[in-house]
C-alpha positions in Angstrom: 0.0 0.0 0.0 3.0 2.4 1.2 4.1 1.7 -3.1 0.7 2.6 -4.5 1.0 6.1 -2.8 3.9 7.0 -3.0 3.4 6.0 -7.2 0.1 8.7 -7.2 2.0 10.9 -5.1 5.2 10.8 -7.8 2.7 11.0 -10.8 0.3 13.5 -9.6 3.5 16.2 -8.4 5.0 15.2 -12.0 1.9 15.8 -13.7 1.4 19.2 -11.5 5.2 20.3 -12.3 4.5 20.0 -16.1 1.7 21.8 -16.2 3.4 24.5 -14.3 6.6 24.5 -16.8 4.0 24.9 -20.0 2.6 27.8 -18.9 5.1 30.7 -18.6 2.3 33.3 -20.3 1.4 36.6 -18.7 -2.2 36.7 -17.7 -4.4 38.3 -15.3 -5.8 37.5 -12.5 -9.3 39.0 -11.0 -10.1 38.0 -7.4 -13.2 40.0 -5.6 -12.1 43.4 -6.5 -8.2 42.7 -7.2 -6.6 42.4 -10.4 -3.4 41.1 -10.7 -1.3 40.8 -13.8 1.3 37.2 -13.3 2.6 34.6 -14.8 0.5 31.4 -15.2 3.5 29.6 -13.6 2.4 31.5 -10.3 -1.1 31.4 -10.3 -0.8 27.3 -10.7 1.6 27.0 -8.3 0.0 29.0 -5.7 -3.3 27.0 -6.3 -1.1 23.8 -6.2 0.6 24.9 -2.8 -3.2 25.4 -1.6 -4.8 22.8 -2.3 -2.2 20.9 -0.4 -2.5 23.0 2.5 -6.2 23.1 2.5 -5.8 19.3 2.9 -3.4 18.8 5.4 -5.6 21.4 7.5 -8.7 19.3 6.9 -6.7 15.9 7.9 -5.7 17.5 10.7 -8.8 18.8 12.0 -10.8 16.2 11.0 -8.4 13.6 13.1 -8.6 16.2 15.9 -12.4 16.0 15.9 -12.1 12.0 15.8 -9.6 11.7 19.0 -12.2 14.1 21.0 -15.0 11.5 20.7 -13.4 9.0 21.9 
């Protein structure tokens, strides 16, 4: 089992890093009433970095809440 993830966990951060390296292009970015002009690069990487915090938080709490019950 300890294989299998740590295959999806090389293939998905591969898959995440070449999609990062293909797009170098300017763009911008509108976010409530923010615009920001970046690189593509950025904006995936940033979403990348969290999602994986946003799921380490939820594991987190989410163990938390299960210890408290018992």
């Amino acid at each position: 089992m300890k294989t299998f993830r740590l295959i999806v966990i090389l293939t998905l951060s591969l898959v995440i890093a070449l999609a990062v390296a293909q797009n170098t292009a300017q763009f911008q970015a509108h976010f409530l009433w923010f615009t920001v002009e970046m690189p593509a690069i950025l904006l995936l990487f940033l979403t990348a970095v969290g999602g994986f915090v946003l799921g380490l938080l939820v594991a987190l709490f989410m163990r938390g809440g299960a210890q408290s019950k018992l």
